[in-house]
C-alpha angles and dihedrals in degrees: 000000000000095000086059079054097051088044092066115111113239094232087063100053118098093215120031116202113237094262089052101048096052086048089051099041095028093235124130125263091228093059097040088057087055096046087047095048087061124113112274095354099189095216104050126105118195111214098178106309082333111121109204127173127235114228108211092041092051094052090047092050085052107044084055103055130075096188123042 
């Protein structure tokens, strides 16, 4: 079961872990946990004390900024 998880593009999932989303968008994870950490962030999910990034926020947020 957890190898069908693994096998999941990254472009299909609907949250994306840290790690994932600076693979995916090429911005460091450094850099995505501070912008995640930010008041009202409109692309992370909280699971527990879990931060996850949702996908389709997060491409939207980008595609609209000039300047991260």
């Amino acid at each position: 079961m957890e190898d069908q998880i693994d096998r999941i593009p990254i472009y299909l999932k609907m949250t994306l872990t840290i790690r994932e989303a600076a693979e995916y968008s090429n911005i460091g994870i450094n850099k995505i946990d501070s912008m995640l950490r930010t008041p009202n962030c409109p692309f992370v999910l909280f699971v527990g004390t879990k931060k996850l990034v949702k996908r389709k926020e997060f491409e939207e947020y980008i595609s609209q900024k000039l300047i991260i």
